[in-house]
C-alpha positions as CSV (number, residue, x, y, z in Angstrom):
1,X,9.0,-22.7,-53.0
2,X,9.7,-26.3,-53.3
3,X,13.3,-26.2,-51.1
4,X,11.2,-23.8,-48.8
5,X,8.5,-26.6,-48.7
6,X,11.0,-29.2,-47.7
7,X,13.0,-27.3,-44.6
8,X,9.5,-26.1,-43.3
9,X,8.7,-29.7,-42.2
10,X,12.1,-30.0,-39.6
11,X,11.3,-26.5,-38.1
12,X,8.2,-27.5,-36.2
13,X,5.8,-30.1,-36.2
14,X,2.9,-27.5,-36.2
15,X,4.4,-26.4,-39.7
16,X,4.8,-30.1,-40.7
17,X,1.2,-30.3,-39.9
18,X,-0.2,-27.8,-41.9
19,X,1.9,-27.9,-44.6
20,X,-0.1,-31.9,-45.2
21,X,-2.9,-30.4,-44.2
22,X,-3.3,-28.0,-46.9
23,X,-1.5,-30.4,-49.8
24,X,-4.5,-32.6,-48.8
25,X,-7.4,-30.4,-48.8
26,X,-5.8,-27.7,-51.5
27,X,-8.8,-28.1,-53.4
28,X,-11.4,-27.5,-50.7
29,X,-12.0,-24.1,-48.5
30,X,-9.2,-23.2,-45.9
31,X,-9.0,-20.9,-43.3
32,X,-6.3,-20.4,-41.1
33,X,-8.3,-20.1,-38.0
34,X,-9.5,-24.1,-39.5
35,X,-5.8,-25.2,-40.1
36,X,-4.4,-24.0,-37.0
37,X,-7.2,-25.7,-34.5
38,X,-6.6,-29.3,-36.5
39,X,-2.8,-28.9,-36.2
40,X,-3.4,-27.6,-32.1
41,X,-2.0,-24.0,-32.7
42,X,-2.9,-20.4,-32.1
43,X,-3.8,-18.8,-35.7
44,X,-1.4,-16.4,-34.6
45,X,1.3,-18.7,-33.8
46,X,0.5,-20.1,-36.9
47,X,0.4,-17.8,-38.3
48,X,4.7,-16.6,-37.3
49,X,5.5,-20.2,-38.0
50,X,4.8,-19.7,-42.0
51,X,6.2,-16.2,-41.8
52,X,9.8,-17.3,-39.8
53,X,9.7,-20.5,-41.6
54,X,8.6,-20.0,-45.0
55,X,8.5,-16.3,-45.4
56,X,4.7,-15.7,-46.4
57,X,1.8,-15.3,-44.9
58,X,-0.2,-18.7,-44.7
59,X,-2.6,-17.6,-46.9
60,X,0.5,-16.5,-49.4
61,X,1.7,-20.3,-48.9
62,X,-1.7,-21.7,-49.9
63,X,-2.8,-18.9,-52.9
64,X,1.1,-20.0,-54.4
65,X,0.4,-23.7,-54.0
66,X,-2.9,-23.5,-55.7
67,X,-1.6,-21.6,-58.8
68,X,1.1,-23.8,-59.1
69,X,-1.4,-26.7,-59.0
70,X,-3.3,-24.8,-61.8
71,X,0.0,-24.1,-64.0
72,X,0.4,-27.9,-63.7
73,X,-3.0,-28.5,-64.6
74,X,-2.7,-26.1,-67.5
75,X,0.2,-27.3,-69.1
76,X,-0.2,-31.0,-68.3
77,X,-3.6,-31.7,-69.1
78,X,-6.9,-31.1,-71.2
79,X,-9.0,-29.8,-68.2
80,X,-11.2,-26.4,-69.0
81,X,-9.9,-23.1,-67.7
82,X,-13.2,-23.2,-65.0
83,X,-12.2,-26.9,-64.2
84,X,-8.6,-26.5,-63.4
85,X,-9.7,-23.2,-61.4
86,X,-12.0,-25.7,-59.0
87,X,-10.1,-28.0,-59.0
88,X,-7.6,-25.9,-57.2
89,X,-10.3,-24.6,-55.0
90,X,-10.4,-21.0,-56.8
91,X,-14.2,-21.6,-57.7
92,X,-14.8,-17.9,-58.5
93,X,-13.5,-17.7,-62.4
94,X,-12.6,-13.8,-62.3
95,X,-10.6,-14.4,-59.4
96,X,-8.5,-17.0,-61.0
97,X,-7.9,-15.2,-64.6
98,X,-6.9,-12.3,-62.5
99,X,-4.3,-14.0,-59.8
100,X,-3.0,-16.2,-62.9
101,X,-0.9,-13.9,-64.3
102,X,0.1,-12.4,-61.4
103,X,1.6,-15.6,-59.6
104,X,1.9,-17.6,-63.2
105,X,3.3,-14.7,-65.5
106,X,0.6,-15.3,-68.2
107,X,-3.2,-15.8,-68.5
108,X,-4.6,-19.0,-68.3
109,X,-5.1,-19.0,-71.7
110,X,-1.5,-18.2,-73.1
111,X,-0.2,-20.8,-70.6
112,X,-2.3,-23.6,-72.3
113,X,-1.3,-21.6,-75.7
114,X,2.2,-22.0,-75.0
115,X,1.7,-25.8,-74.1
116,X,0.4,-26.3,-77.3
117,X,2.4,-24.5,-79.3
118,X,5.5,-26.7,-77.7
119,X,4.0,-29.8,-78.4
């Protein structure tokens, strides 16, 4: 994602714009509708720049962005499982032990384990 992340910015300035946009406010509520009326696009047009550009959806973009926050947070620090899941704006608890290892490879838990156990 991260050489993804830097190309996107050239491509348009919408992109570029909502790309900071959601790095800034990752841990808050986004919508695309919200993103694409502060950077002065259509959500649809928005909506094709993230999928021509980045090749997800923008909700893709930001779900990926948040668990690799969390996998940071997990590995890198002392926060509880329910803190590192707000403060990656995933407040509901289920819905972050569920999309962890789908996007992480490993439950919250076995991700901290395997911090630990490296340490």
């Amino acid at each position: 994602m991260e050489d993804r992340q830097a190309d996107a910015p050239s491509a348009h300035p919408a992109l570029a714009a909502a790309i900071a946009l959601i790095e800034e406010r990752l841990a808050e509520r986004l919508t695309v509708p919200e993103i694409a009326r502060a950077v002065g696009v259509s959500h649809n047009h928005l909506t094709r720049l993230f999928r021509a550009t980045i090749g997800e959806t923008v909700v893709g973009y930001i779900r990926a962005r948040r668990m690799e926050r969390a996998g940071h947070f997990l590995r890198a620090t002392t926060l509880s499982i329910p803190a590192v899941a707000a403060a990656v704006g995933i407040p509901d608890l289920q819905a972050f032990n569920k999309t962890c290892p789908r996007e992480l490879g490993a439950a919250p838990r076995a991700i901290r384990a395997a911090r630990s156990a490296a340490q």
